[in-house]
Every structure is written in structure tokens, then in C-alpha cells.
N, C-alpha and C positions, 0 to 999 in steps of 0.2 A: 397579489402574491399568492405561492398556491400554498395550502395552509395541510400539515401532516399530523394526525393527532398520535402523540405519542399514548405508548402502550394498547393502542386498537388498528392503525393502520398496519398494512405491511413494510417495511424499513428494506430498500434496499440499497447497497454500497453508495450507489449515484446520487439517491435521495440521500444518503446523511450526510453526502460529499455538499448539496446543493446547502442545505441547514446551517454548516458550515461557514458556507461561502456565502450567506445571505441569499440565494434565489428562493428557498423554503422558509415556511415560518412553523416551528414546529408548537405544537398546541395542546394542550389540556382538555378536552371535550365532557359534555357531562357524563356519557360512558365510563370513561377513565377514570374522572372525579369520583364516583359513584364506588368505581372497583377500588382505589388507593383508601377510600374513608373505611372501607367495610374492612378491608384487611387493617386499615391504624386500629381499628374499637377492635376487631379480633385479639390484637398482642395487647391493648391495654384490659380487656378484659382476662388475658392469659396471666398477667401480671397483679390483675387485683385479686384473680383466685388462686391466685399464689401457686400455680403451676411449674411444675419445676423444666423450663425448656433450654437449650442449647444458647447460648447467647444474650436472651433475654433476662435471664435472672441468674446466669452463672458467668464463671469466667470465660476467658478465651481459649483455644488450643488446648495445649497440657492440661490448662487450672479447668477444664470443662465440668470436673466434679466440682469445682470450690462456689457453692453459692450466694448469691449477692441477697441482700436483703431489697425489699420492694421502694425505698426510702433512698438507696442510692443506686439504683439502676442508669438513672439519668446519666449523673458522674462515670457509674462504665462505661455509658457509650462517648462521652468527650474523652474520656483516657483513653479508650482506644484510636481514635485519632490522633494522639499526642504521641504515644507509645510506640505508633507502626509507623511513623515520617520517621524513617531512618533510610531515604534513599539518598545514595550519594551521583555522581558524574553527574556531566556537560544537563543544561534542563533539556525536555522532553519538547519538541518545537511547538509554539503556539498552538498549529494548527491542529496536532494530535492530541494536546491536551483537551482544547477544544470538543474534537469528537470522540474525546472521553466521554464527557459533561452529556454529551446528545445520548452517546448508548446507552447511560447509565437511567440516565430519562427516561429512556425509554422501556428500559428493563425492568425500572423497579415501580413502573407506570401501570403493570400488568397485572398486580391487584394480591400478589402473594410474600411480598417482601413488609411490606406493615410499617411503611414509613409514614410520617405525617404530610399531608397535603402542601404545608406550609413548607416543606422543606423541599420538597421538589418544584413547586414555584421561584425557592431564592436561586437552585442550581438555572432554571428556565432564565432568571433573571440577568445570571453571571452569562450566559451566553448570549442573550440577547442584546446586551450591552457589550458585548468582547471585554467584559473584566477575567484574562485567561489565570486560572491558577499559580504558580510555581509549584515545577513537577520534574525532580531528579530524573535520570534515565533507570539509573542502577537499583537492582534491591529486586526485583519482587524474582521469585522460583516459578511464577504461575502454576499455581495449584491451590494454597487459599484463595481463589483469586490474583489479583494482582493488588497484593497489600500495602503495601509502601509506595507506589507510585501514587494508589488511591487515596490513600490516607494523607498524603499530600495534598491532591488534588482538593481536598472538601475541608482540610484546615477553616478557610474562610470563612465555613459557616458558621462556625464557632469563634469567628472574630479571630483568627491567626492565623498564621504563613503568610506568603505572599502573591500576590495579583498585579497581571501589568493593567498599568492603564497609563494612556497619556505618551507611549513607547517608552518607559522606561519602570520597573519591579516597586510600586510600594507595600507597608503592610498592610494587609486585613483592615486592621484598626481602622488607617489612616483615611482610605479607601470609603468605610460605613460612615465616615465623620464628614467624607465629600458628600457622600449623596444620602445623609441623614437617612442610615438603616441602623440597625442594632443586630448585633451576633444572639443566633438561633441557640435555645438552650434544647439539647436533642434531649431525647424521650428513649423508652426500652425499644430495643431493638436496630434501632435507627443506626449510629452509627458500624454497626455490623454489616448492615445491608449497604451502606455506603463504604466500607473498603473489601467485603466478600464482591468478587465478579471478575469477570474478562476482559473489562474495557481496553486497559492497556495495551494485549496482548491483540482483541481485536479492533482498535485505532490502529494501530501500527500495522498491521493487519492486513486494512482497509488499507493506508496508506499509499504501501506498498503492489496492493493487487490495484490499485485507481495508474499506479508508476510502469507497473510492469506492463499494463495494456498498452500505455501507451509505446512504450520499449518495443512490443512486438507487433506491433501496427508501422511503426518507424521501421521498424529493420526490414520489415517486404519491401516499403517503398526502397531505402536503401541498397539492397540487397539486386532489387532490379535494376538502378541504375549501376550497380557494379557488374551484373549481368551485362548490361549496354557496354561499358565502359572492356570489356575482356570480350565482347563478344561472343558471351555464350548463347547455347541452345535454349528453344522455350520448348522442345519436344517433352523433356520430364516433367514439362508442368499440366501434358493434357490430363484431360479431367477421366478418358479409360483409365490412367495408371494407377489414377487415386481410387477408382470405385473399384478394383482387384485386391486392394488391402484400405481397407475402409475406415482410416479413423478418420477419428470427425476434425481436427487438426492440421489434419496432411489436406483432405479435400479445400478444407478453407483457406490454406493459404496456399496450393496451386492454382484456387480461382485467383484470388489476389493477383498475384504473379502473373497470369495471363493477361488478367484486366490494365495492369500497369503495363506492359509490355507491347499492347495491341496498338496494330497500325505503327510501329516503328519503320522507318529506312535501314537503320542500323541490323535489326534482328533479318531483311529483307535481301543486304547485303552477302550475306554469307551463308545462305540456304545451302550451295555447293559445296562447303568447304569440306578438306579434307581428313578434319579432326571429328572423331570416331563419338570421343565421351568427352563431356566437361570435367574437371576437377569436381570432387563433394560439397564441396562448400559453393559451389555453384547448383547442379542437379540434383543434389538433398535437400535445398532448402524447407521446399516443402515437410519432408520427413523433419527436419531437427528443427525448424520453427515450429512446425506443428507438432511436435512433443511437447514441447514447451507449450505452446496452445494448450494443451488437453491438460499439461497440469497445474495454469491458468483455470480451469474448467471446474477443478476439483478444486481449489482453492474459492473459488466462486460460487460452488455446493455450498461449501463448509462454511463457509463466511456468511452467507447470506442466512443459516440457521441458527448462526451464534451470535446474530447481532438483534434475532427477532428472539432470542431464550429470554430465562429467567436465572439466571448464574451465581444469585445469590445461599446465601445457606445461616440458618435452616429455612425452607419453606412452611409459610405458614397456610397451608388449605381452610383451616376452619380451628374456632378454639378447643377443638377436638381431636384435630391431626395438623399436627407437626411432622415435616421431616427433617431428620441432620443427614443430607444427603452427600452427595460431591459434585452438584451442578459448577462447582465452581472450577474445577481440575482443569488447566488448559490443556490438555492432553489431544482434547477433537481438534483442535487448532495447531497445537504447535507442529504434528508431524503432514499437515498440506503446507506451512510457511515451510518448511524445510525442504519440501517439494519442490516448492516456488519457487526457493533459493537457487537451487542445482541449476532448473529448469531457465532463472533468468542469467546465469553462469554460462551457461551452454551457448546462449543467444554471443554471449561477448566472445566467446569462443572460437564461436564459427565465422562472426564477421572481423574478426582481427585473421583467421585466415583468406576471407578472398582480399584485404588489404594486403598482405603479405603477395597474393598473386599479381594483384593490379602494379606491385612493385619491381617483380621478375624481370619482364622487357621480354619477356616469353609469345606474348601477342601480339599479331601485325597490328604495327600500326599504335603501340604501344610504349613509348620509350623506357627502359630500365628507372627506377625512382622519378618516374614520372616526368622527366624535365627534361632537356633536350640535351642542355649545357651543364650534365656532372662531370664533376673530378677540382672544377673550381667550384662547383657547386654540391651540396650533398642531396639535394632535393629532398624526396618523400619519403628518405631512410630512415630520419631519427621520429618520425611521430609513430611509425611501428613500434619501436622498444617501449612507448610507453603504453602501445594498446598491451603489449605482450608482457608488461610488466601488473599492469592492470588485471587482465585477462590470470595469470599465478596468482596474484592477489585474495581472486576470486574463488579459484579453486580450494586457496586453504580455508577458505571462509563457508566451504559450503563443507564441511564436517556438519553434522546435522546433532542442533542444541537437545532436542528430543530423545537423541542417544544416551543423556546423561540425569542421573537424579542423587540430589543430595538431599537426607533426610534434616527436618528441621522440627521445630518446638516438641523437642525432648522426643524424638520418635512417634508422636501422634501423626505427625502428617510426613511417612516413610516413603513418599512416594510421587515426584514433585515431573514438572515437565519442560522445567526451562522454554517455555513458549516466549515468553516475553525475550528472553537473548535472540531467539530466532525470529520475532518481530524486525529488532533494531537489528540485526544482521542482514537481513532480505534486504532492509531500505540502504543495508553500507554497501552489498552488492549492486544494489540496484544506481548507486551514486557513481560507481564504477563502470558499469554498462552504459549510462546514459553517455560518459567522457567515450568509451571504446565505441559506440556508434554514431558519435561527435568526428571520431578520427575517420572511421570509413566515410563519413557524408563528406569531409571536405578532399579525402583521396579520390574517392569516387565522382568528386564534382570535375576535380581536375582531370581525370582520363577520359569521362565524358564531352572534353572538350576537343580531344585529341579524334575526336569521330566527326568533326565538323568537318565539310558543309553535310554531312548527312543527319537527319535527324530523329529523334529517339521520337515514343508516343509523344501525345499531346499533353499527359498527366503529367512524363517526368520530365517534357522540356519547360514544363511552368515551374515543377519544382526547381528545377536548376538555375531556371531567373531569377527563382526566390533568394535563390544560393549563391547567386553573384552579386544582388542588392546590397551582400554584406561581407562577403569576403572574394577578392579580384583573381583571376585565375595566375599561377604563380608561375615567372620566367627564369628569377633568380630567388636564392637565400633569403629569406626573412624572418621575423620572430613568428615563426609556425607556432609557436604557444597561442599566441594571441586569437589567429586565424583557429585553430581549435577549441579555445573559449566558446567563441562566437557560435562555432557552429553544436555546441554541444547545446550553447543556451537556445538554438533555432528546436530543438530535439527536446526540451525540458520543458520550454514555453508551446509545446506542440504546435508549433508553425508549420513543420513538415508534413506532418498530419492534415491539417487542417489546409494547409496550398494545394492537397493532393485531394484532399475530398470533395476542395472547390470546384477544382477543373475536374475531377469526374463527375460530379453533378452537372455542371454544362456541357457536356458530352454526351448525359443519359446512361454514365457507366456506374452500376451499382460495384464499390468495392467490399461492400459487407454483406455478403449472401447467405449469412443467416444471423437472428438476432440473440440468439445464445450469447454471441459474443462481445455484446455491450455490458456495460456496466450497470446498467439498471433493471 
């Protein structure tokens, strides 16, 4: 297994995705070891000469004048644990709490937070055994970090909250009494540096930009068989149009578009015709997917330096310099997830309009709602209202949470970033987009049928049998609910993706022609 040593390797989204999911093992190395023990004897020798620093021997927030005596330092940092689990709503899903556990590894691995060794071994330990925290969604402003969520997350190690294991939530207690552990008594500093940071803000983060890629990798292939399917033009996809206005977005996914497209009968068909321009949402794709690309791109900057930071506060460089800085402020994060948000908005947007076209009966060869026999039948009318209800949904949701700050602990921290609502917001958009390009893939399956015996490329007649293995092409009424489940879960379990990379692979067709836009 390939092994990533936290706090010295580089971290990126795919690898902490991999950590996660078991294909990585993430590690301890003696580098790291070396830098964690030197920064713990740094704060315990800042505390034996009685130093007077931020967190370490005073209070929190407000009380940051009020200070602690050297005798109960300890006791501060488990109260603060106790104090800040005031998060409330729905828990935060396994698998983000999870890569909470991994960022924070690896953050506070990097040798300036002054934690004990033994305590980022038990966090090592809770992930390596999938014992996942219990972690409310609600509470944290992201700006002291992500406090409430955090302070949840690391109850455990103090022997309380709660931990799944087994599929179902016991406690702490219960949990250390299975596998003969004992609750960690923290030391100065410690518990500071376990709820100061951005995990929350960039797990969900991560989550979300790992969801949206795949969102916008689906919607080319989608998007082209709706192209087939309405018999548009592939002329707006040549590659002079893109290199006259050169983003990097636009070029990438009119190669896409082409590559899907090539050696079709269908596109071969109707060279002559006598329609002039496609509708937008056919010959912009390039332009409005590849916006959304580029601010994919920027979210993919930002992420990828805030899951390699150090976010906690204060830092400790040497028992000489401390700083009480604001690595923790989700600020650099929260306004690219708000970006992202719009950006993966747009995508549902535009593909709930060419379903709207493929429904017209505007194109030869094309029936109105799709079906031959409406009037006793209503065919493919009503799965529109619900992209289109979908699609409003998303719009009100993309008000950007970064717009807003509410001052908290008595006006010391004036000045907050709602990063974490724009986390779990992106991911409720993005829960929405996957269902609205669920709807186009099974509209688009169906019109693509309507072009037989002629036949599309090679890519998207493999996707389309991938698309009939599981829902039948439709003659009459049925519970269309159903047949859109299906096809949303073909789009979520990245099937679509994945049928389409096969068969360009056996083709010798690269559909990713540049590696920017991976995930790792």
C-alpha cells in the first residue's frame, strides 16, 4: 500500500480522498516525529517558564487576558473541548468527518502547533480503524477555525462524545472499554490546537470539489449525446474558436466535445442542413461548462494550499516566538466554495435547458415530449418541472455565505466567514445537480434512440448501452421517478464517466488533454 507521511509529504485532494477510502496509508515518519516532539518540549518548556502566551496559559477568545495558573493548564485544554461541542443539526457524513481526522494530522504534524505525539497517534488510530467521531453539521462561523464541529470531532480523546463503530453511534467510554484504550489526559496547548483550524470547512471543501469534477466531466459526455440527440453542430467546438479567446476552460472542454463526438453518422448526417446556429445551450457549452472549469481551477488552487497550511493559532516557532495570528480565518476558502457553488449552479442550469429543447418536437426527426403517443400519454414533460424546480432551488442557494459576518465572543473575533455554510451548501447544490443531470442523461438517452439506425461515435454508443442495461427506452407512461433515480445513481457512482473513459481508451482517444484537471 502506498504509505503518505503526514506533516512532510505533499497532500493532495485525490490523496486525502485515497487515505480515506483505504488505498493510502497515512504515516508518521521519523522527520515528523522529530518536528511534533521538538514543537511539544517548545510549549512545555513555554509553560514551565511561565510565559505568558495565548491559549497556553490563558483563556480563550474574550478571557485571552484571564490567566491560567501552570497546575491547571491541562484542565483548560479538556474544558475547551467540553465548552465548544455546542454543534447542533443532521451529523456531518462519515466520510467528512473522517477527512477531518486526516487534515488535522496532517496540519498539526508540521511541527508548529505543540501537540503531544501520543495524541496524534490515537487521532492516526481513530482513522485507521474507521472509529468516525460524532460531528453535528451546525455551529462553527469559520474563523476561529471550525470550533464546534472540531471540538466534537476530538471529544473521544478525552474519553466522551460519540464514535460509530459496528454501523451504529456508541460512546467514547464504551468504545476504549472494547479495545482496552484509556482517555488521553491533554496537556497545554493541545486542546487549542485540536479545535483552532479549517478542517471542516476544507473536508467539505474537498468533498465537494472531488463531486463537482465529476458533475463536470458527466455533463460533456451528457451534453454531447444531447447534442446527437437534437442534432446540433460540432463546428463551435473547433479548437481555432477556442484559441481566439483562450481560457483554459473553454479550450478543455471543446476538445472533450469533439473527442466525444468524432466519427458519429448522426453529426455526418446533416452537414447540409439548413439551420444557421444551434440554440446556447447547445454551442456554448464549451464557454458555460468551461467557466465553471476555471472556477473548479481556482477552487483547486485554494484547496490544495489549505489542506497543506498550518491553521492552527497561536503558532509556536520557538519558545521565543509565538504568534496569535489568524491562520485560522476561513476567509481564503470560503469565497472559491462560493465560486464553486454559482459555478456548479450554472452547470444545472444549462443542462435543464437543452432537456427543455430535446422536449420541443422542434427537431426533425424528434417527437414533442419525446414519445410518439402523447395526449394519452404525457411522456417527458413532467421530469422537466422537476429539473426546473431543482435548477430555482439552486439559484437561491447560491447567495454567497461569505457575504455575511456575524461578530462573536464579545467582539474579539468581529469578523467571521461563514465558510463552513458554504461548505455544506456547495455539497446541497451539488446533491441537486447530480438529480438535474440524472434527468438529462435519461432524456437524452431517449432522443438518442430516435436517431436509429444511424449511429452516434463509438464513446457515446457504449455509453448509451450502458444506459439501457438499466433503464428501457420508454413507449408509454411509467413511474419516471424511478427510471431517474437510476440514472442519477449511474452519474453519482461515476459509471458515466468511467463507460466513457473505457471506450475512449480503446479507441486511443485521450478525453483529458491536460492534467490540471485531475484531482491529484
Amino acid at each position: 500500500m502506498t504509505i503518505f507521511n503526514y506533516g512532510i509529504d505533499h497532500l493532495t485532494p485525490g490523496v486525502a480522498l485515497d487515505i480515506v477510502e483505504g488505498r493510502t496509508k497515512g504515516a508518521l515518519n521519523e522527520e515528523a516525529t522529530q518536528k511534533i516532539l521538538a514543537s511539544r518540549q517548545n510549549v512545555l518548556d513555554i509553560t514551565e517558564q511561565e510565559k505568558i502566551v495565548y491559549g497556553v496559559n490563558t483563556g480563550f477568545g474574550s478571557l485571552c487576558t484571564t490567566i491560567i495558573s501552570k497546575e491547571d493548564t491541562g484542565k483548560l485544554q479538556e474544558n475547551i473541548l467540553r465548552s465548544h461541542s455546542v454543534g447542533v443539526g443532521a451529523e456531518t457524513p462519515l466520510d467528512v468527518a473522517k477527512l477531518m481526522m486526516v487534515l488535522k494530522v496532517h496540519a498539526l504534524s508540521k511541527g508548529y502547533s505543540g501537540v503531544a505525539l501520543e495524541t496524534l497517534e490515537r487521532i492516526i488510530w481513530h482513522i485507521e480503524n474507521d472509529f468516525i467521531p460524532y460531528v453535528p453539521q451546525q455551529g462553527s462561523v469559520g474563523a476561529s477555525g471550525d470550533l464546534a464541529p472540531l471540538a466534537h470531532l476530538f471529544l473521544p480523546l478525552i474519553g466522551e462524545g460519540k464514535v460509530w463503530k459496528d454501523e451504529q453511534w456508541i460512546s467514547a467510554a464504551e468504545l476504549f472499554q472494547k479495545e482496552n484504550k484509556e482517555a488521553l489526559a491533554l496537556g497545554p496547548k493541545e486542546g487549542l490546537a485540536l479545535i483552532n483550524g479549517t478542517q471542516f470547512i476544507a473536508a467539505y471543501a474537498l468533498r465537494g470539489f472531488v463531486r463537482m469534477s465529476n458533475c463536470l466531466d458527466t455533463a460533456d459526455i451528457i451534453g454531447a449525446m444531447s447534442l446527437e440527440a437534437l442534432k446540433g453542430s460540432m463546428k463551435p467546438f473547433d479548437s481555432e474558436l477556442h484559441q481566439i479567446r483562450p481560457y483554459q476552460g473553454s479550450i478543455y472542454v471543446a476538445d472533450r466535445l469533439e473527442k466525444l463526438v468524432t466519427g458519429s453518422e448522426i453529426i455526418d448526417s446533416h452537414q447540409n442542413c439548413s439551420r444557421v446556429q444551434d440554440p446556447y445551450s447547445l454551442r456554448c457549452m464549451p464557454q458555460v461548462h468551461g467557466a465553471s472549469r476555471n472556477a473548479w481551477l481556482h477552487l483547486k488552487e485554494m484547496l490544495t494550499i489549505e489542506i497543506n497550511s498550518v491553521t492552527d493559532n497561536p503558532i509556536i516557532c520557538s519558545v521565543d516566538k509565538t504568534i496569535s495570528g489568524g491562520n485560522f480565518h476561513g476567509q481564503p476558502m470560503a469565497m472559491p466554495i462560493d465560486y464553486a457553488a454559482l459555478a456548479s449552479a450554472e452547470i444545472g442550469n444549462i443542462s435543464d435547458r437543452r432537456v427543455y429543447l430535446m422536449l420541443e418536437g422542434d427537431v426533425e426527426g424528434l417527437p414533442a415530449l419525446l414519445m410518439n403517443n402523447t395526449g394519452l400519454n404525457s411522456g417527458f414533460m413532467i421530469p422537466q418541472y422537476t429539473s426546473a424546480a431543482l435548477v430555482s432551488e439552486n439559484k437561491g442557494l447560491c447567495f454567497p455565505s461569505s457575504a455575511d459576518s456575524v461578530p462573536t465572543s464579545l467582539g474579539q473575533e468581529d469578523h467571521v466567514s461563514m465558510g463552513s455554510i458554504g461548505g455544506r451548501k456547495l455539497n446541497t447544490i451539488l446533491d441537486n445537480l447530480e438529480n438535474i443531470l440524472g434527468i438529462e442523461l435519461f432524456c437524452a438517452a431517449q432522443g438518442f434512440d430516435f436517431r436509429k439506425p444511424l449511429k452516434s461515435s463509438e464513446i457515446l454508443e457504449e455509453v448509451h448501452a450502458h444506459i439501457r442495461k438499466h433503464i428501457s427506452f420508454a413507449t408509454e407512461d411509467r413511474i419516471f421517478g424511478d427510471d431517474m433515480v437510476i440514472a442519477t445513481n449511474l452519474i453519482k457512482n461515476k459509471e458515466i464517466v468511467s463507460v466513457a473513459n473505457s471506450a475512449a481508451d480503446r479507441h486511443n482517444i485521450n478525453l483529458y488533454n491536460h492534467d490540471v484537471f485531475g484531482i491529484y
